[in-house]
Each structure stands twice: as C-alpha cells, then as structure tokens.
C-alpha positions as YAML, in Angstrom:
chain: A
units: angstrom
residues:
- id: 1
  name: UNK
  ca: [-9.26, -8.93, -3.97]
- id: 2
  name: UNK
  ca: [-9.94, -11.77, -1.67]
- id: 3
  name: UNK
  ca: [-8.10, -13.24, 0.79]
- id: 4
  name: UNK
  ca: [-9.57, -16.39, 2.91]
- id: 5
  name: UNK
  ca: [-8.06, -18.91, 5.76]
- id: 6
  name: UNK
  ca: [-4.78, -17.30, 5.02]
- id: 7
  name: UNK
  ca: [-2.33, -19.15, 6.92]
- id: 8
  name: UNK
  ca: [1.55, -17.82, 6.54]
- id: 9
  name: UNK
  ca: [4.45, -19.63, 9.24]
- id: 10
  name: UNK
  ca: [8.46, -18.96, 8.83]
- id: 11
  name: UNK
  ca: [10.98, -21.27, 10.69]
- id: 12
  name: UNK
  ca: [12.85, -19.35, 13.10]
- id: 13
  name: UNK
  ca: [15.66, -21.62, 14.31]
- id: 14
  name: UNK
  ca: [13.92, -24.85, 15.43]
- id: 15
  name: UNK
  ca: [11.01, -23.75, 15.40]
- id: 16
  name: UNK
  ca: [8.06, -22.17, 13.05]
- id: 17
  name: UNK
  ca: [6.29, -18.85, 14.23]
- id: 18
  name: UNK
  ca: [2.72, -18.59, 12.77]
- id: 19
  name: UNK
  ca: [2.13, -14.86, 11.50]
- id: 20
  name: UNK
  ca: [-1.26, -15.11, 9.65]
- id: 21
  name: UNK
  ca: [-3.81, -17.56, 11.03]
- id: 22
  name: UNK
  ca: [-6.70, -18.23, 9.07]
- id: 23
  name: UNK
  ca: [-6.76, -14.40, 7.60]
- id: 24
  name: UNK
  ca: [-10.22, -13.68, 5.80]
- id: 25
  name: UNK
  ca: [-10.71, -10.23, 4.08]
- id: 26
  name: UNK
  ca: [-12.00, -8.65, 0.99]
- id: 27
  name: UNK
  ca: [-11.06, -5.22, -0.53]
- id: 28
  name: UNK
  ca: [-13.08, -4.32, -3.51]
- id: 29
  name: UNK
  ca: [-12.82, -1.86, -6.65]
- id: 30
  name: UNK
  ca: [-13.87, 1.79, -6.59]
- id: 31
  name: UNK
  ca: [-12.99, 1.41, -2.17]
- id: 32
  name: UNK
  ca: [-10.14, 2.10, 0.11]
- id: 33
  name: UNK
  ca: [-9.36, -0.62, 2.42]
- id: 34
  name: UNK
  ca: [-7.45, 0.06, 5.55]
- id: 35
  name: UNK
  ca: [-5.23, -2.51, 7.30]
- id: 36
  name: UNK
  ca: [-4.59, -1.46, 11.29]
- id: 37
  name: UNK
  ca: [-2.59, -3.27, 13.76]
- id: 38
  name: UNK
  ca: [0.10, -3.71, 16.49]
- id: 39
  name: UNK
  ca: [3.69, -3.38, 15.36]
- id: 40
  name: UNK
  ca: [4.13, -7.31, 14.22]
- id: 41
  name: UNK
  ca: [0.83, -8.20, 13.65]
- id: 42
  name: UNK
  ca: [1.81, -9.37, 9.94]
- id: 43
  name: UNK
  ca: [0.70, -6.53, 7.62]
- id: 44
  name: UNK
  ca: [3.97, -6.41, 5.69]
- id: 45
  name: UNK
  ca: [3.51, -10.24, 5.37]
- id: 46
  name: UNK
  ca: [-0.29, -9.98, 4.51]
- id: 47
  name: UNK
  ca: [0.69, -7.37, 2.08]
- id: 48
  name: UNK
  ca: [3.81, -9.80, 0.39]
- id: 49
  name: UNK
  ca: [0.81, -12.58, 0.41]
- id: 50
  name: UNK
  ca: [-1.51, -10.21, -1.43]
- id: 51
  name: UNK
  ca: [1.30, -9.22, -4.00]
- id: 52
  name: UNK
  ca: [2.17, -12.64, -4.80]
- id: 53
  name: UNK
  ca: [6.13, -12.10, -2.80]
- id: 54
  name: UNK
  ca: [5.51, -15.04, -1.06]
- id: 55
  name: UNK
  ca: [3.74, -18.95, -1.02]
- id: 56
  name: UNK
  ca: [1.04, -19.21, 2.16]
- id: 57
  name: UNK
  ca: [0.89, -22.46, 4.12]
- id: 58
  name: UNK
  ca: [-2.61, -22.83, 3.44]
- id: 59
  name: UNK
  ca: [-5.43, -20.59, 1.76]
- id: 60
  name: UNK
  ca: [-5.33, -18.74, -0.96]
- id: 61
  name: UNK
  ca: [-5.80, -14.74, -2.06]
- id: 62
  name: UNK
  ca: [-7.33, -14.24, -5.45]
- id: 63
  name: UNK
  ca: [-6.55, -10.81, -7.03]
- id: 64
  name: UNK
  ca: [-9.63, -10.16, -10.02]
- id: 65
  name: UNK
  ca: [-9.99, -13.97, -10.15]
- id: 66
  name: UNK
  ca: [-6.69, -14.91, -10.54]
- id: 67
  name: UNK
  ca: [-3.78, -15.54, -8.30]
- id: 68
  name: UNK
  ca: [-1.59, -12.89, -7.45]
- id: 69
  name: UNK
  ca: [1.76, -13.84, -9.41]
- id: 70
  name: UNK
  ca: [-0.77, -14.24, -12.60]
- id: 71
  name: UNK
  ca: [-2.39, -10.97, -11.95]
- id: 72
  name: UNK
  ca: [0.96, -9.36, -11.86]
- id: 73
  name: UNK
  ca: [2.46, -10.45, -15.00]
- id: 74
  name: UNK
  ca: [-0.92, -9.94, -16.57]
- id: 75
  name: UNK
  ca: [-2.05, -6.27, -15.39]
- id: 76
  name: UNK
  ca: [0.94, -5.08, -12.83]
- id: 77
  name: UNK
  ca: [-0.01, -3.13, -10.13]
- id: 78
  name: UNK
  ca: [0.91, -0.22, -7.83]
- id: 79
  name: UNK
  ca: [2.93, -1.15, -4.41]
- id: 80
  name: UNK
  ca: [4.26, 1.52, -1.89]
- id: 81
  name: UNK
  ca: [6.72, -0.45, 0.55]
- id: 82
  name: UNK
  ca: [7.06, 0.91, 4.00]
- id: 83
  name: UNK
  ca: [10.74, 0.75, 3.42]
- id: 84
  name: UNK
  ca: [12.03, 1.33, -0.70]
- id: 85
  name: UNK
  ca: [15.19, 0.56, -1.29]
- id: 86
  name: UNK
  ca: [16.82, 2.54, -4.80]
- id: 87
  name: UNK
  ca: [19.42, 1.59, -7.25]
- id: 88
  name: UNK
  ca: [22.67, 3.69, -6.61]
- id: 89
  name: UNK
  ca: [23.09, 5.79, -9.14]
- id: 90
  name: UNK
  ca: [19.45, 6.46, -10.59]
- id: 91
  name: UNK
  ca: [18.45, 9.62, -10.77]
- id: 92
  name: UNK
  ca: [14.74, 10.61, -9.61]
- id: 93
  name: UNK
  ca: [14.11, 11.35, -13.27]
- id: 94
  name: UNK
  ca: [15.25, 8.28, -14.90]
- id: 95
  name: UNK
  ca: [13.59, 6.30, -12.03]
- id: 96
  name: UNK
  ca: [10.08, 7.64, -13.18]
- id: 97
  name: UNK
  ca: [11.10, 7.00, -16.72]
- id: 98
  name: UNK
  ca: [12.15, 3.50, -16.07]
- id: 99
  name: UNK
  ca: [8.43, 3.05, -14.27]
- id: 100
  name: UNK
  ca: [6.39, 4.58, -16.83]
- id: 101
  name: UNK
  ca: [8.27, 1.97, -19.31]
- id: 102
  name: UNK
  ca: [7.44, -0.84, -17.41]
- id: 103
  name: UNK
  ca: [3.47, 0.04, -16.55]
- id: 104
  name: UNK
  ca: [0.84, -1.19, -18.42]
- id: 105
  name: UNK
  ca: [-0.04, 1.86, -20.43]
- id: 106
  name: UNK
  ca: [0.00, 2.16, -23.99]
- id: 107
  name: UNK
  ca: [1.40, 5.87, -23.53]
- id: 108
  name: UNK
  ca: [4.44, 5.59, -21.75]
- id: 109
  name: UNK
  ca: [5.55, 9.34, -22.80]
- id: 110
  name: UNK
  ca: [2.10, 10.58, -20.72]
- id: 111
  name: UNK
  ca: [2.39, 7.78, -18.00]
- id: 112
  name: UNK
  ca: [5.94, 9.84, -17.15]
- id: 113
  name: UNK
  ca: [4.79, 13.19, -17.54]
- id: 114
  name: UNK
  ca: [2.03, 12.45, -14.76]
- id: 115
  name: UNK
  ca: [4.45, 11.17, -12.37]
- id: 116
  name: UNK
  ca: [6.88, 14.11, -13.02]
- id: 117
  name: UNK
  ca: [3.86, 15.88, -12.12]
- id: 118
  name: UNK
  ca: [3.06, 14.28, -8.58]
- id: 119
  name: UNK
  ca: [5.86, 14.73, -7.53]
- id: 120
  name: UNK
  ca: [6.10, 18.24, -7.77]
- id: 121
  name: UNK
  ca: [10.05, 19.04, -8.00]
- id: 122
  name: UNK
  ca: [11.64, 20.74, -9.74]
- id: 123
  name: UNK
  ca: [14.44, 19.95, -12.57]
- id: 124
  name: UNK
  ca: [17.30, 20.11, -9.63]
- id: 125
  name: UNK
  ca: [15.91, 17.53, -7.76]
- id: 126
  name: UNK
  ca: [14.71, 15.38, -10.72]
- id: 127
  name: UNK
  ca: [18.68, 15.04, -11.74]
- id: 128
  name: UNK
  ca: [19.25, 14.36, -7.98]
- id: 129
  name: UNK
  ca: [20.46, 10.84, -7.44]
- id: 130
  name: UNK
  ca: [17.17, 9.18, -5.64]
- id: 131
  name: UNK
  ca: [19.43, 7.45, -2.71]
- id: 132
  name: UNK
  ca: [21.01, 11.84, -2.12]
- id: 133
  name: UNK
  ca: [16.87, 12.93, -1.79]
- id: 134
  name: UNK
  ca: [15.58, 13.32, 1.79]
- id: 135
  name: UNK
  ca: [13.40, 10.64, 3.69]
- id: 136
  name: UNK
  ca: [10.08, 12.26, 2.45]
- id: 137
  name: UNK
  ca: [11.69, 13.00, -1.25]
- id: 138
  name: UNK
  ca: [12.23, 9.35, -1.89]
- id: 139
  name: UNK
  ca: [8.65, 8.38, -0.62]
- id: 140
  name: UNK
  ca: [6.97, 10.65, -3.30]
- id: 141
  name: UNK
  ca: [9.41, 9.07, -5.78]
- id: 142
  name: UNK
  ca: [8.29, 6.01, -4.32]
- id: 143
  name: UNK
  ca: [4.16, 6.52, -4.51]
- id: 144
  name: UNK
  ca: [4.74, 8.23, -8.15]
- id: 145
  name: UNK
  ca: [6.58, 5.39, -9.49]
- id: 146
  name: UNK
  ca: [3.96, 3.28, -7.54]
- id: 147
  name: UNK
  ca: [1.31, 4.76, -9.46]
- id: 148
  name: UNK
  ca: [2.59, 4.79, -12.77]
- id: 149
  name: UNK
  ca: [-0.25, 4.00, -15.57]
- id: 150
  name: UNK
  ca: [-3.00, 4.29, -12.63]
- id: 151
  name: UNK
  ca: [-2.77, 0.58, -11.72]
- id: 152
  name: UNK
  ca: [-6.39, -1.43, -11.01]
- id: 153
  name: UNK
  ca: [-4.89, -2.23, -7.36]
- id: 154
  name: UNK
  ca: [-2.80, -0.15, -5.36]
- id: 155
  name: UNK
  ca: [-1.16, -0.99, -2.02]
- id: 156
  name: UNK
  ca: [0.65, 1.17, 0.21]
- id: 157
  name: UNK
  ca: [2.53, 0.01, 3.36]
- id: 158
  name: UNK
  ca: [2.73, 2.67, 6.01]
- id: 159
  name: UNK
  ca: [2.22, 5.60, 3.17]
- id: 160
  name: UNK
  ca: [2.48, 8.36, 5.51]
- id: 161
  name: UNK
  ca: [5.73, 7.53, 7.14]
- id: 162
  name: UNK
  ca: [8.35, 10.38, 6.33]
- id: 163
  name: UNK
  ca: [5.59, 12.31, 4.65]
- id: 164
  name: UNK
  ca: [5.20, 16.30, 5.92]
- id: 165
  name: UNK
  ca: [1.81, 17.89, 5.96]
- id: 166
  name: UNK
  ca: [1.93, 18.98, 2.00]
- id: 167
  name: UNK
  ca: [2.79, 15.75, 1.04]
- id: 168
  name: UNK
  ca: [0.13, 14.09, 3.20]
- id: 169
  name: UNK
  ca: [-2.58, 16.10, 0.94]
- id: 170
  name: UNK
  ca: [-1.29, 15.36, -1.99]
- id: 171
  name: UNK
  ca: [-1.29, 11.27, -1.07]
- id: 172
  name: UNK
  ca: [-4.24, 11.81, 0.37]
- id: 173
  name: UNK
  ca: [-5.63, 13.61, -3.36]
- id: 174
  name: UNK
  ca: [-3.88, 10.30, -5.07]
- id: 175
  name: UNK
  ca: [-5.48, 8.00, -2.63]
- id: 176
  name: UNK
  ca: [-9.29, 9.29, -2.89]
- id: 177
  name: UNK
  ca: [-8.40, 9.66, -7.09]
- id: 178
  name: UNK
  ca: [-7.24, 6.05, -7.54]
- id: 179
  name: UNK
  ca: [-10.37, 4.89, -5.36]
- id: 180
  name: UNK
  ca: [-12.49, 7.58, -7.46]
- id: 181
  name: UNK
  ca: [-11.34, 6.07, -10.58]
- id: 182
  name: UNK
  ca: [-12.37, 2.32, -9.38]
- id: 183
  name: UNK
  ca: [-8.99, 1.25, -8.45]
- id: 184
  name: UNK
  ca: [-8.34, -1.42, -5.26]
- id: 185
  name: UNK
  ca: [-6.96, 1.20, -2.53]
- id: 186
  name: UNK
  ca: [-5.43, -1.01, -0.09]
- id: 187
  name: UNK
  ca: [-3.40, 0.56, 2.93]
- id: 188
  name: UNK
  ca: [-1.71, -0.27, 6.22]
- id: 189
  name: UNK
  ca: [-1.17, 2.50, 8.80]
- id: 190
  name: UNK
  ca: [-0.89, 2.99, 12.84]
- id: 191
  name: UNK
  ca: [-2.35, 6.36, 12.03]
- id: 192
  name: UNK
  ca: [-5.87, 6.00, 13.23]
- id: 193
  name: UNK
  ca: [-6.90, 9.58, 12.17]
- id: 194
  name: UNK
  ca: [-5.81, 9.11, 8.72]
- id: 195
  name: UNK
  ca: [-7.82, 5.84, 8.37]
- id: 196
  name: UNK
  ca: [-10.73, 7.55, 9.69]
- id: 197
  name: UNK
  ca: [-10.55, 10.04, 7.39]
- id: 198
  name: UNK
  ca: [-9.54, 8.11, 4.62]
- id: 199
  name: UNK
  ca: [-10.79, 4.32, 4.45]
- id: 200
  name: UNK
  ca: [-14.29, 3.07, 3.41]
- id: 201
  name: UNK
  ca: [-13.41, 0.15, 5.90]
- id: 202
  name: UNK
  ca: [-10.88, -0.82, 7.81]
- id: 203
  name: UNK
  ca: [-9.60, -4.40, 9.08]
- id: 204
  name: UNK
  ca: [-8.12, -4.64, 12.76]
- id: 205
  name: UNK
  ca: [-5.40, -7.54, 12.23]
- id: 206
  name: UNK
  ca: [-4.21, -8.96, 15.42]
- id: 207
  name: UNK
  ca: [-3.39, -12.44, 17.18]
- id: 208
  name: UNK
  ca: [-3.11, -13.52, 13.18]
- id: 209
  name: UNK
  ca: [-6.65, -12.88, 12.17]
- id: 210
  name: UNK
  ca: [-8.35, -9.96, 11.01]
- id: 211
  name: UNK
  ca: [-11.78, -8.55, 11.84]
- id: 212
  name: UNK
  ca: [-13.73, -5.85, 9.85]
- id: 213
  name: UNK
  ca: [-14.26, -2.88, 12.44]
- id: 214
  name: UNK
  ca: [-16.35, 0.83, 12.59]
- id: 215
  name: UNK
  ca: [-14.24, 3.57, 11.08]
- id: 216
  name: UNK
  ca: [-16.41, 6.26, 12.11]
- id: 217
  name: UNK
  ca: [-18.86, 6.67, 15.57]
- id: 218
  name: UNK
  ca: [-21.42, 9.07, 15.57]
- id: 219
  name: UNK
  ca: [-20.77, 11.74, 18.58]
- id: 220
  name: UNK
  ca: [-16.67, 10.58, 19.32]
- id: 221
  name: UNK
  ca: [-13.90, 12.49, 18.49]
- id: 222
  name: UNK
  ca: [-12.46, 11.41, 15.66]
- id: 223
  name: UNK
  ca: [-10.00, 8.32, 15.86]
- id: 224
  name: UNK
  ca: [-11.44, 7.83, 19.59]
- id: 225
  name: UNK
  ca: [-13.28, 4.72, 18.02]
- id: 226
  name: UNK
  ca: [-10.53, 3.32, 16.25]
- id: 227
  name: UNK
  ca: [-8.18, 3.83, 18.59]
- id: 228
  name: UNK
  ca: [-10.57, 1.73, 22.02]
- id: 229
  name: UNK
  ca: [-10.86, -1.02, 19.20]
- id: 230
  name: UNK
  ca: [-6.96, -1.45, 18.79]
- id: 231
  name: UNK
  ca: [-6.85, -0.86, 22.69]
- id: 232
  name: UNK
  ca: [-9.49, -3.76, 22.61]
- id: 233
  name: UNK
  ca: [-11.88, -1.98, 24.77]
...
C-alpha cells in the first residue's frame, strides 16, 4: 500500500479545512504499520482515503497496484472502525455468518467457524442481539467479522478502545498472525506502548503530513521514545 502527496480538504461553512497535506507513506505485506497522532490529526480520514470511502483533492493511494475502490471489489479487505455501528436486530451469530458469506474465501462454512472461534463466547451471547453486547463484546464482533477469510490488508482504527486485558492478547495474537501470514497490518492508536510493542514502524501524522519515526530506543523505557516524538521533543 502506497500513499503519496495525499491531499484531503472538506468545506466547513465558507470555508475548506485542509486535513491531509501532501501525506506520503508506505505499509507493506508480511509488516504492521502503526499510524500515531494528536486527536484530529486525520487518521480516520487517512484511513477512509486508504479504503477507498472517500475521493482526495490531489494524490493518489494505490492498494497492490490498484486503486482502492478496485482493490475492494476485487479482493475485499479487513477494516476495524474506531466506532461500528450494527444493524438492529442481528444477532452476533448471524453477523459472523453474514461476514463469512461476503469474504473472499471459497469456504465460507470454515471462514465462520474461525470467527466463532475468535471470539470466544459462548452460544448465549452468540444469540445475543450485537447492539444488547457490551462495549468490548461488540469490538471482538467487530475485529472477527473484520477478519473474516484472513484478508491481504487489514486496518484497524483505534483497535484497543473498549478492549480489557484478555481481549488485548488475543488482538494482539490476531495482529502478529495476520502480519505472520503476509497480510498489510495497518493500525492507528494513541497507545504508544502498544505500538512499541506491536508495529514494525510507525508514522507520526501531524500538521497534515506524516513522518516515519523510531519505535524502539535502546536503553529508554519503553514508549518513552514514542511518546518525546509526539511531544515533539
């Protein structure tokens, strides 16, 4: 995935507020890529850009050669919004059904089994209207349906939000397996430990430009590098 002299504006009122500005980044197969930032520093609209949600005003991002919406309809992929939003009504279980039918995989009976499987609940919950599960519930709903038929390119918004410390392993375990597997891992979060931990690099995107930066200092705590990067010191 490549991404160069991204530019992305919206009109607000009279006027037009430039989010992305001149955005150049790469995330490649078999790596995970972390996206860092200030609240409003246009990862959500970097990520909508990258997925193909929404036209630039200049550049272009180029998913395995071909341009997002193309990619798309051609392989899918796996997104993780910071904020899902379920239809009323669906149950967790026919959710994950309805995702394994619409993945790329030949085997959609295995592609739902797996995702019954990463989620870990049991039969209650998987009758459990998806909208009636907890904060945390719906986000594994969210990342299993996400990764239904292990998608070539993943991208999660904020993944950790509303996740508790089992459910951080086990997205961690998904993360490192999609990578592991030679999928795109791409991933936004304020969580500076987490991308240490987790990212092969990591992109700082402020002012509407991103810069590669160190994830990990010899001798530092960990995060403490990160972190006086974001801090800009």
């Amino acid at each position: 995935m490549v991404v160069e002299d991204l530019v992305v504006s919206y009109r607000t009122g009279f006027q037009r507020l430039t989010v992305l500005n001149g955005v150049n980044l790469s995330a490649e197969p078999g790596m995970i890529t972390a996206i860092v930032g200030p609240n409003g520093a246009g990862k959500t609209t970097l990520f909508s850009a990258i997925l193909g949600l929404l036209r630039p005003d200049r550049g272009s991002c180029l998913v395995g050669g071909l341009v997002p919406s193309e990619y798309r309809r051609r392989h899918g992929l796996g997104y993780l919004p910071e904020l899902s939003g379920f239809p009323p009504g669906w149950t967790v279980r026919a959710l994950l059904a309805r995702g394994a039918d619409l993945s790329a995989s030949d085997d959609a009976v295995e592609v739902f089994a797996t995702a019954l499987d990463r989620t870990g609940f049991d039969a209650a919950i998987l009758s459990k209207p998806v909208v009636r599960c907890s904060k945390g519930m719906q986000r594994m709903v969210g990342l299993a349906y996400a990764l239904s038929g292990d998608p070539a390119l993943v991208v999660l918004d904020e993944p950790f939000s509303g996740f508790d410390v089992r459910a951080r392993a086990s997205l961690r375990r998904e993360m490192v397996a999609a990578r592991d597997r030679g999928a795109t891992v791409l991933f936004a979060s304020h969580e500076v430990l987490e991308v240490e931990r987790l990212a092969d690099i990591a992109f700082i995107l402020q002012e509407g430009n991103a810069r590669p930066v160190s994830v990990r200092s010899e001798g530092e705590p960990a995060g403490t590098s990160l972190e006086a990067e974001l801090m800009g010191r």
